[in-house]
Backbone as CSV, one residue per row, in Angstrom:
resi,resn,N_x,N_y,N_z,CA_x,CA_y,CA_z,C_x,C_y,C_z
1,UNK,49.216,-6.180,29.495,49.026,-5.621,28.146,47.785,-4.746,28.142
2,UNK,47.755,-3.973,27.615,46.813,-2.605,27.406,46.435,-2.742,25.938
3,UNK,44.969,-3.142,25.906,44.312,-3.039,24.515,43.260,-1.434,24.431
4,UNK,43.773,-1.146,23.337,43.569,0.417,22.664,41.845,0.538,22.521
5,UNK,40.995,1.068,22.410,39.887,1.211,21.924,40.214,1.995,20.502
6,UNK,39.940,2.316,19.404,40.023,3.427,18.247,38.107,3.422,18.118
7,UNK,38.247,4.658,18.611,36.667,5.479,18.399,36.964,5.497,16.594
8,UNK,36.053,5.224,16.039,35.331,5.901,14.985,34.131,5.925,14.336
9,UNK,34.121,6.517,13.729,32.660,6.803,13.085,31.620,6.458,12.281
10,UNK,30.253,6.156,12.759,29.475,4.936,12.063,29.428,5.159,10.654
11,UNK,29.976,3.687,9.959,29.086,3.954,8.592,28.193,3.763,8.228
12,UNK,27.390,4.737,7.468,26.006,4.355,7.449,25.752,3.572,5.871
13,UNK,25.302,2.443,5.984,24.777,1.804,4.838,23.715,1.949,4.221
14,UNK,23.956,2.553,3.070,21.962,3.284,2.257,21.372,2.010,2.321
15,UNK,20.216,2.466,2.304,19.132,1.176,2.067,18.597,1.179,0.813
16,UNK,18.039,-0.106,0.762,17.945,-0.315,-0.483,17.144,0.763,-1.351
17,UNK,16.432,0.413,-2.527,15.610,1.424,-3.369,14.183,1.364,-3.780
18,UNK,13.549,2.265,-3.397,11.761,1.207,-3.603,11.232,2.305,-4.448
19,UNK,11.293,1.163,-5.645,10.371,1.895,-6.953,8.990,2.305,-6.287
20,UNK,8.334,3.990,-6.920,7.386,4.129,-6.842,7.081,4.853,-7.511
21,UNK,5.135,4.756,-7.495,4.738,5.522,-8.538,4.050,6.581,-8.063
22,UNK,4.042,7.693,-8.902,3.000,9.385,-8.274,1.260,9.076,-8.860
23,UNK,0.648,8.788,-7.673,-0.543,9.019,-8.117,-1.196,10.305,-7.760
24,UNK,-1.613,10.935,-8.537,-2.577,12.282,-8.352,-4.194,12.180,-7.558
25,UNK,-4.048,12.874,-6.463,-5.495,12.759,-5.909,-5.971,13.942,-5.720
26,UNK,-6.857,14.879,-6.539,-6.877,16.051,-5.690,-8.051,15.877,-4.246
27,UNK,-8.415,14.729,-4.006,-9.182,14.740,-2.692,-8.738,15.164,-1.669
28,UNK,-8.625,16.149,-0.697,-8.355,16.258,0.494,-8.461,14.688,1.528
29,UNK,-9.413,14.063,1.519,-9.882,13.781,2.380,-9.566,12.282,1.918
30,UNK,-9.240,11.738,0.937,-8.392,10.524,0.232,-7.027,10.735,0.559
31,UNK,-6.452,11.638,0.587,-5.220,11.781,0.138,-4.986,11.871,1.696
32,UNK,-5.280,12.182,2.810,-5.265,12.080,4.312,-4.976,10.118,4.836
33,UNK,-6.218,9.574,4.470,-6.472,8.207,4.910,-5.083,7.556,3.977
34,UNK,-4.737,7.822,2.357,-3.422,7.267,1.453,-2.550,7.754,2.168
35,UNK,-2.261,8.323,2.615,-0.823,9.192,3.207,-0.612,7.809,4.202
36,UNK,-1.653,7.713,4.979,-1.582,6.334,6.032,-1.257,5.165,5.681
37,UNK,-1.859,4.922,4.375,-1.774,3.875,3.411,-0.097,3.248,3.176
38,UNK,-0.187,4.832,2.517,1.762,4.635,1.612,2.601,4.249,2.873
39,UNK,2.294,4.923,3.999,3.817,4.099,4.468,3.251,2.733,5.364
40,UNK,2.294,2.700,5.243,2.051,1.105,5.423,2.256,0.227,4.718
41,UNK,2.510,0.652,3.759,2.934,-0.305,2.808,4.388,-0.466,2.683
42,UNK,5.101,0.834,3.066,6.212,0.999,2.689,6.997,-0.069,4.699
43,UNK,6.038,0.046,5.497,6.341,-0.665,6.636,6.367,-2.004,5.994
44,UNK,5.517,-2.692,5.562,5.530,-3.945,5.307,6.437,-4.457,4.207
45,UNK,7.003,-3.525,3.781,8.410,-3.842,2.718,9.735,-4.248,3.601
46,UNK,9.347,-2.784,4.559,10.612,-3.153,5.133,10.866,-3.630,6.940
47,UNK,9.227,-4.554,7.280,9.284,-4.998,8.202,10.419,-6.104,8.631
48,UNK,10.594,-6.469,9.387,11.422,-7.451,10.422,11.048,-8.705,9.985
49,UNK,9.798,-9.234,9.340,8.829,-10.276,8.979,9.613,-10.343,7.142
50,UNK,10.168,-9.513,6.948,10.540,-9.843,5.260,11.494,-10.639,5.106
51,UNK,12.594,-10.513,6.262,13.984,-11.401,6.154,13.657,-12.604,6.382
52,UNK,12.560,-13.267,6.712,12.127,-14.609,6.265,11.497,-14.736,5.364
53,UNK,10.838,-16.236,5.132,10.061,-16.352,3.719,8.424,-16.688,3.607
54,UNK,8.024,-16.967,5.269,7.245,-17.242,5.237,6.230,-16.664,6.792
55,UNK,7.460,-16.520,7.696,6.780,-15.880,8.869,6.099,-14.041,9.322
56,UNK,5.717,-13.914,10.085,4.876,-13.121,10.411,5.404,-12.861,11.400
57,UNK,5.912,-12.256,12.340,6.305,-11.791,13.266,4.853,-11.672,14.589
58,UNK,4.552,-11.694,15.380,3.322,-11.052,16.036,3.384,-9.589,16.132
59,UNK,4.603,-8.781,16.296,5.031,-7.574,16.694,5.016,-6.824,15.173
60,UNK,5.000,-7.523,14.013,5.032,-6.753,13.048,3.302,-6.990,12.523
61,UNK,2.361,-7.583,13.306,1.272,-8.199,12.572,0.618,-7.097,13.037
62,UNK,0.905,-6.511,14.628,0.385,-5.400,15.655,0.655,-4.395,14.830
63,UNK,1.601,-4.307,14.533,1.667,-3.056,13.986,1.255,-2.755,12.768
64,UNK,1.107,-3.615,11.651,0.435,-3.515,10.427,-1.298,-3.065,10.992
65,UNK,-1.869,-4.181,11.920,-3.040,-3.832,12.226,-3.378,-2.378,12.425
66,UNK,-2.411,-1.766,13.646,-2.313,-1.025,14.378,-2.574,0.468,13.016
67,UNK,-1.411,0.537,12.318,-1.289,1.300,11.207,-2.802,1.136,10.058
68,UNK,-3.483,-0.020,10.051,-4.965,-0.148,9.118,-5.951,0.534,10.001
69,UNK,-5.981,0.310,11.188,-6.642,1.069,11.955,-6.820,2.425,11.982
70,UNK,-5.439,3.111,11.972,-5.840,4.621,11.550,-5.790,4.776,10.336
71,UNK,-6.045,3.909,9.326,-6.139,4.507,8.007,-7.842,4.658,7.258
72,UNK,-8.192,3.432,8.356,-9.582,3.345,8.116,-10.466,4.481,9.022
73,UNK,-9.815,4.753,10.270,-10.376,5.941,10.993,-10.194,6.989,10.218
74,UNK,-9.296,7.455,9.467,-8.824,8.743,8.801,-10.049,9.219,7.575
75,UNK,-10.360,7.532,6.862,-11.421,7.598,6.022,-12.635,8.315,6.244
76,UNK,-12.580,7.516,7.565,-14.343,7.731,8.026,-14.201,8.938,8.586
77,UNK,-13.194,9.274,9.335,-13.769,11.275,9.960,-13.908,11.664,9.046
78,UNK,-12.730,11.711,7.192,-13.576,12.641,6.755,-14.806,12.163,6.049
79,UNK,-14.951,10.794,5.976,-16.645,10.798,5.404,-17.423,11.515,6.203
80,UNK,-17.708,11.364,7.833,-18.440,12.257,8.906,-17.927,13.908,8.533
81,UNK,-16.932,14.228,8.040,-16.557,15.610,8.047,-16.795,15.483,6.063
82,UNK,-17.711,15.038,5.427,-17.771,15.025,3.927,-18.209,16.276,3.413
83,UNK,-17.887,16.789,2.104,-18.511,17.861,1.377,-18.444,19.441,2.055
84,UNK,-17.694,19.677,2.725,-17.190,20.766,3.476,-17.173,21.955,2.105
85,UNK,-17.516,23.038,2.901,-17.195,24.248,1.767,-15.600,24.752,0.951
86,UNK,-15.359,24.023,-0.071,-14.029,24.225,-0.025,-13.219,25.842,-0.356
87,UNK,-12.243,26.764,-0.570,-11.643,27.457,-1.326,-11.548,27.749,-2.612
88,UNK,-11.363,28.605,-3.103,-11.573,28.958,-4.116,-10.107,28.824,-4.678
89,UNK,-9.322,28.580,-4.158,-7.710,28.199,-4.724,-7.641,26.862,-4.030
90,UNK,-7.659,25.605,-5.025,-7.605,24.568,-4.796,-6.237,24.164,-4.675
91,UNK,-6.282,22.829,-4.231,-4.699,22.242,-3.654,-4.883,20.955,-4.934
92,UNK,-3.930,20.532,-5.547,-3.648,18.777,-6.187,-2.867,18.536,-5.463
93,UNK,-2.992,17.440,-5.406,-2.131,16.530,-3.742,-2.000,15.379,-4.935
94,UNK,-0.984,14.461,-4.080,0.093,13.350,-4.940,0.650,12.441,-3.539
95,UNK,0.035,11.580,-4.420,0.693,9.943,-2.933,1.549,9.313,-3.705
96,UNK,2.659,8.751,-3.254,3.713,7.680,-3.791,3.620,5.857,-3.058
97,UNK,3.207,5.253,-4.465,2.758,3.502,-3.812,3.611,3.034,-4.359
98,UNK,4.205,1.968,-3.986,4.935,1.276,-4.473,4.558,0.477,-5.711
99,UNK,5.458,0.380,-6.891,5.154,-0.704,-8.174,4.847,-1.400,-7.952
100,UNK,4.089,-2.240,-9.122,3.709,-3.862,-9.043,5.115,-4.177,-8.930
101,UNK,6.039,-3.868,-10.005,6.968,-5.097,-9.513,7.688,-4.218,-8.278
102,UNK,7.709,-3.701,-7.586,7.960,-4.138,-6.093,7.376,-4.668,-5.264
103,UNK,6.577,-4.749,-5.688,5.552,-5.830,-4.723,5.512,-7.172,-5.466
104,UNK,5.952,-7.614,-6.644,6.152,-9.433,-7.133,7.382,-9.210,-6.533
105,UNK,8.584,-8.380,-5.668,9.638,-8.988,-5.254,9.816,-9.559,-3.943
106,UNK,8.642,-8.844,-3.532,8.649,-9.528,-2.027,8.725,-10.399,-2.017
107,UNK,9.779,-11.070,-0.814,10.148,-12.701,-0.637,8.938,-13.390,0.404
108,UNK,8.386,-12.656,1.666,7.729,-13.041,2.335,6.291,-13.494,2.080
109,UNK,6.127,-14.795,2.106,4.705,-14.906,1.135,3.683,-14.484,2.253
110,UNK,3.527,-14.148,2.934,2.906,-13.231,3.777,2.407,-12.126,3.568
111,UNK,3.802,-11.421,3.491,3.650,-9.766,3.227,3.544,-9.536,2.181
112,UNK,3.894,-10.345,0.730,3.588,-10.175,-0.326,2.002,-10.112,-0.858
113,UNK,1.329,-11.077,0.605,-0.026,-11.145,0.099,-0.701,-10.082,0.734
114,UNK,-0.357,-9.535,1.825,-0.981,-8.262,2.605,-1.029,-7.448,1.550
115,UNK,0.116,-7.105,1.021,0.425,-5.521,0.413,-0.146,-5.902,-1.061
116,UNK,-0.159,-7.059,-1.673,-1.200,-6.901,-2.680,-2.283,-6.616,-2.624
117,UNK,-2.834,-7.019,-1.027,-4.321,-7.059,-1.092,-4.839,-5.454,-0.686
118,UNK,-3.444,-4.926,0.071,-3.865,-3.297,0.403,-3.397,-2.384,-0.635
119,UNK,-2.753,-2.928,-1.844,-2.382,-2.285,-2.959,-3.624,-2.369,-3.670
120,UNK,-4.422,-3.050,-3.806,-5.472,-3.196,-4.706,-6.840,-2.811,-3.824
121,UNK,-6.810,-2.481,-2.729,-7.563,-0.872,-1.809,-7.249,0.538,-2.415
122,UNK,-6.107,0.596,-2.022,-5.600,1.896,-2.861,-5.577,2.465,-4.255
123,UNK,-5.852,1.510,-5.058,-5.989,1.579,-6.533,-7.320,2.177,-6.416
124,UNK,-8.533,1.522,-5.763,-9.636,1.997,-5.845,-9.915,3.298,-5.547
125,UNK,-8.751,3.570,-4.202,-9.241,5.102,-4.028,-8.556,6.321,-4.595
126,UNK,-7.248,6.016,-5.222,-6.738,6.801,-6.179,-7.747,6.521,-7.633
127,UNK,-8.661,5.959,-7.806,-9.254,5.823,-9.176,-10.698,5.776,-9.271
128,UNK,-10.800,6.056,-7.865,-12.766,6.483,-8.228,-12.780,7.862,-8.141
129,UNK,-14.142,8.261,-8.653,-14.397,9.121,-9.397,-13.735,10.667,-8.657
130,UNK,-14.442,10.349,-7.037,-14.666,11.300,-5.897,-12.963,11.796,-5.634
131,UNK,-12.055,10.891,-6.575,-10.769,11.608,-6.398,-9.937,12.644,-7.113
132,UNK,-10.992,13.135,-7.644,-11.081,14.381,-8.747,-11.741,15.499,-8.026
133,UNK,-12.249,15.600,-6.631,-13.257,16.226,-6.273,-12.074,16.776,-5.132
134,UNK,-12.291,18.223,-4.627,-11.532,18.381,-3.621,-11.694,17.950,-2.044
135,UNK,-13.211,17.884,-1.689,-12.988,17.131,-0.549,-14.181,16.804,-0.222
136,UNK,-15.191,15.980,-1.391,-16.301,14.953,-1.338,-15.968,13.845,-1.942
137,UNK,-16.494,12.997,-1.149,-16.482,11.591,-1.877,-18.058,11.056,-1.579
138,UNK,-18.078,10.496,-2.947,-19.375,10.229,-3.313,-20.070,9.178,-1.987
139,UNK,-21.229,8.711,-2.558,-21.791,7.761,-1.218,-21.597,6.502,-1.907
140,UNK,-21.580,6.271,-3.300,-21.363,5.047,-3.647,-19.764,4.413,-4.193
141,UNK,-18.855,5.763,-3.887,-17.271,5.609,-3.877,-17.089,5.342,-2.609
142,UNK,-18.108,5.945,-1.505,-17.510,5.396,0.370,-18.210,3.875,0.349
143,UNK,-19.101,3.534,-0.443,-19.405,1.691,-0.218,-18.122,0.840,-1.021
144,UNK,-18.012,1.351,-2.586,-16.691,0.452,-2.895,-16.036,0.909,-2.069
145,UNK,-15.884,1.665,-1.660,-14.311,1.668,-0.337,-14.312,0.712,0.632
146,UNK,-15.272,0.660,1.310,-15.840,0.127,2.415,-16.143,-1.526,2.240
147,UNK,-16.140,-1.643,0.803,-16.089,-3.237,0.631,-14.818,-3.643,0.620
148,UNK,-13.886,-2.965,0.210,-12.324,-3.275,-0.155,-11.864,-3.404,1.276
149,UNK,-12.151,-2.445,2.174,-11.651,-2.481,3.373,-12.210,-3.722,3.871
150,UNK,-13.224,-4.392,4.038,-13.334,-5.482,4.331,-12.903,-6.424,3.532
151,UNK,-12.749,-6.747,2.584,-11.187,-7.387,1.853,-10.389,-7.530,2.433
152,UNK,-9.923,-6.519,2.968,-8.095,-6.248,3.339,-8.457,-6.917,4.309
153,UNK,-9.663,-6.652,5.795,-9.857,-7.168,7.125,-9.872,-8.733,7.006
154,UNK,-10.501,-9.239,6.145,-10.330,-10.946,6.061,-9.092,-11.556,5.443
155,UNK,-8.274,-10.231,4.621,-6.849,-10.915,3.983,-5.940,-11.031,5.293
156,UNK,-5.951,-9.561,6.189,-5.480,-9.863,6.938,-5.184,-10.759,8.217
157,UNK,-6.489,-10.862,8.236,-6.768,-12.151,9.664,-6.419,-13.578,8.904
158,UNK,-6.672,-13.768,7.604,-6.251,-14.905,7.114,-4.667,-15.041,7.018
159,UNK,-4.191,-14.213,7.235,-2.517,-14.524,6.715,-1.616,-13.583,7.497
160,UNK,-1.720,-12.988,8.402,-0.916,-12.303,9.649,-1.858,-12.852,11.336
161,UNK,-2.817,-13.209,10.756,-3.812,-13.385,12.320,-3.760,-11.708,13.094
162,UNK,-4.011,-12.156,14.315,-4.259,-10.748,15.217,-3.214,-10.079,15.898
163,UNK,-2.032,-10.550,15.801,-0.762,-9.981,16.601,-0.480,-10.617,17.597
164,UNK,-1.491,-12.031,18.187,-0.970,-13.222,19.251,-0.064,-14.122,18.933
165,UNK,0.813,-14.514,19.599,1.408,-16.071,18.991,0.437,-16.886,19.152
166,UNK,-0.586,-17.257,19.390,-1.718,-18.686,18.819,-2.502,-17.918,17.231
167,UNK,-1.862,-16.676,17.080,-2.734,-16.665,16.124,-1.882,-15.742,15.007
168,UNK,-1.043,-16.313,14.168,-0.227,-15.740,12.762,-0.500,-16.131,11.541
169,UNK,-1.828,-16.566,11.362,-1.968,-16.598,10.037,-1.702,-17.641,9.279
170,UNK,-2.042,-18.246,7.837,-1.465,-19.030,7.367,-0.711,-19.668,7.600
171,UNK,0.244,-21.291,7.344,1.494,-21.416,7.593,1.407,-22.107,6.209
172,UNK,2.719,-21.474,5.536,3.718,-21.665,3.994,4.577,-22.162,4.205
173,UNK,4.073,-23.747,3.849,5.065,-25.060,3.668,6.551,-24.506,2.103
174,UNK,5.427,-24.176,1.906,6.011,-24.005,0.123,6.598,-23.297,0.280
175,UNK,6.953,-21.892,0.960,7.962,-21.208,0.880,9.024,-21.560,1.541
176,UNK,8.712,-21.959,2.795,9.671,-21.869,3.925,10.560,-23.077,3.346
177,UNK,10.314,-24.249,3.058,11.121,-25.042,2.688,12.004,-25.118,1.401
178,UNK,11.158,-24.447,0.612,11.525,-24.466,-0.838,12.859,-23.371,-1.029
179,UNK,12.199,-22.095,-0.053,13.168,-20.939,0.197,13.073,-19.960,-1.077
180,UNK,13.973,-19.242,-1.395,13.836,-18.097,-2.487,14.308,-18.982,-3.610
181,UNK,13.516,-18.382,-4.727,13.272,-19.245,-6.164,13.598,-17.921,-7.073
182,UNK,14.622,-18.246,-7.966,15.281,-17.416,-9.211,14.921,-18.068,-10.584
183,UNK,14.099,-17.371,-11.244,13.062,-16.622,-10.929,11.918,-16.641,-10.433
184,UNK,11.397,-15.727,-9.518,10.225,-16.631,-8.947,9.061,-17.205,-10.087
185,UNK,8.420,-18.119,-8.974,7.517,-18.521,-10.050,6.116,-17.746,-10.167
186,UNK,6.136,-16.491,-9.566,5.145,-15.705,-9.978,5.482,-14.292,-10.614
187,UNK,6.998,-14.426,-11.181,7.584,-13.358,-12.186,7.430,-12.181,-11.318
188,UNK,8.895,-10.932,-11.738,9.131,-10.390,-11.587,8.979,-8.958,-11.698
189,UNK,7.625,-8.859,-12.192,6.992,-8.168,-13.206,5.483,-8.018,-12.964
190,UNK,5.148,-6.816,-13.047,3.226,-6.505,-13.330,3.738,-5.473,-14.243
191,UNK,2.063,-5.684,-15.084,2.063,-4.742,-16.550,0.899,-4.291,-16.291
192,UNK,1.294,-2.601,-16.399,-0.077,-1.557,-16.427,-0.698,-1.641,-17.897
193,UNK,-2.060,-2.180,-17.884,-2.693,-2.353,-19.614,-3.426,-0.924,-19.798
194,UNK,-3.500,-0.852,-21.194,-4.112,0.767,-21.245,-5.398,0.501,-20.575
195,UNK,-5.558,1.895,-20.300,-6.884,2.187,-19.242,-7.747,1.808,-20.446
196,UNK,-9.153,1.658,-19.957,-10.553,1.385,-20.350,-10.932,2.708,-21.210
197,UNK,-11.658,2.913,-22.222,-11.802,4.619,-22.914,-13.460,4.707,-21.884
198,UNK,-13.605,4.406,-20.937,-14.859,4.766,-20.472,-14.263,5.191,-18.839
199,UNK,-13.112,5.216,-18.454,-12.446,5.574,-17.488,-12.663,6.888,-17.341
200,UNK,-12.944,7.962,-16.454,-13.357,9.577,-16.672,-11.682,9.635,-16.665
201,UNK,-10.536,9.215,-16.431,-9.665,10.286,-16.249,-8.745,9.358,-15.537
202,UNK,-7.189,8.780,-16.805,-6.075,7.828,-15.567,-5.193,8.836,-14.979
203,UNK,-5.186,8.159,-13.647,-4.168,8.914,-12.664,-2.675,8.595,-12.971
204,UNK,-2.343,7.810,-13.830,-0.908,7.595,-13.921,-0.323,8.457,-15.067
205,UNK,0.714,9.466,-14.578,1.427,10.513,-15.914,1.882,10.170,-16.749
206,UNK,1.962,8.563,-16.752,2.570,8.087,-17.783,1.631,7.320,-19.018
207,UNK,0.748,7.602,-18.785,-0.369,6.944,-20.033,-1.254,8.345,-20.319
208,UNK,-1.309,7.902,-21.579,-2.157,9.173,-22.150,-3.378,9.280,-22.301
209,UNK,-4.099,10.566,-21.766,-5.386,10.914,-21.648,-6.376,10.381,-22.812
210,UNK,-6.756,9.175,-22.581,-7.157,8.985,-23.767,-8.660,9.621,-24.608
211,UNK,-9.174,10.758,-23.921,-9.911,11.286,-24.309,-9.529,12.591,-24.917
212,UNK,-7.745,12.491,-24.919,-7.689,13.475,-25.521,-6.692,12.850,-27.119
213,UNK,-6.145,11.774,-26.696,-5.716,10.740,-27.292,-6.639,10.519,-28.913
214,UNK,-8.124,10.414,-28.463,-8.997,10.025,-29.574,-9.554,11.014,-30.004
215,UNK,-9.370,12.597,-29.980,-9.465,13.608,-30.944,-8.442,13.896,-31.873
């Protein structure tokens, strides 16, 4: 008996959909190191480490590292390359981060805690001052930076470790056993509250300037 092969043609299955939001930076030199940022984040959504609930992969921990590494190098050349003479026809530049609630959906209590903790890096540098500036950042916007980044360096060693198997981070009794929870119990949901009226200026298009708001 003679069995047939029938060639045909792959289907490709879309992937899923990841809410995001446009933040405005006109920094050159922010918007270089975020560019690194966004799809690190957007890696850790859709790492190999998500289809569980609680593990870390070592190969996905390397590479998260691997990816913070040049985001924090990207920072610092241009702090060493800071305040450059810019053009007289300026550029506005625009990064895309993922929502809060895409980030309360993450199942991996792992990666859910990475990408909060490098989501709330990025907030800082889409929202200090120096990101209105085309390509200086202040000296006391490169220290809050520089504290956050050490944030992220102890979130990360606490809860991915270094990319060894003797060393992954946390271990989540509570997830792994309990498994996925409808609804979770840390809701499905983050709420942007109106900005502060002492804010120079929100980056999100969807809230209103409120200094122009209160004339």
């Amino acid at each position: 008996m003679i069995t047939n092969l029938k060639e045909v043609d792959p289907t490709i299955v879309p992937g899923r959909e990841v809410e995001v939001v446009r933040y405005r930076v006109r920094n050159y030199r922010l918007h270089n190191a975020l560019e690194q940022g966004a799809r690190l984040l957007l890696f850790a959504l859709e790492c190999d480490s998500n289809n569980t609930s609680s593990k870390s992969l070592p190969s996905d921990s390397r590479d998260i590292l691997d990816q913070w590494a040049v985001l924090k190098d990207e920072f610092e050349f241009g702090v060493a390359n800071n305040d450059l003479p810019t053009p007289s026809h300026e550029y506005a530049y625009s990064i895309y981060l993922p929502t809060g609630q895409e980030i309360q959906r993450i199942r991996n209590a792992k990666m859910k805690r990475v990408v909060t903790e490098l989501f709330n890096t990025f907030r800082v540098m889409v929202s200090c001052d120096s990101a209105n500036a085309q390509a200086y950042v202040d000296a006391r916007d490169v220290e809050a930076i520089r504290r956050m980044f050490k944030v992220t360096d102890d979130t990360l060693a606490r809860w991915i470790g270094d990319g060894t198997l003797d060393a992954t981070g946390f271990s989540v009794p509570a997830f792994e056993r309990v498994g996925e929870v409808r609804p979770d119990v840390d809701g499905d949901y983050a709420t942007i509250l109106e900005p502060s009226s002492s804010m120079p200026k929100p980056k999100l298009d969807d809230v209103a300037d409120v200094s122009v708001a209160s004339k």
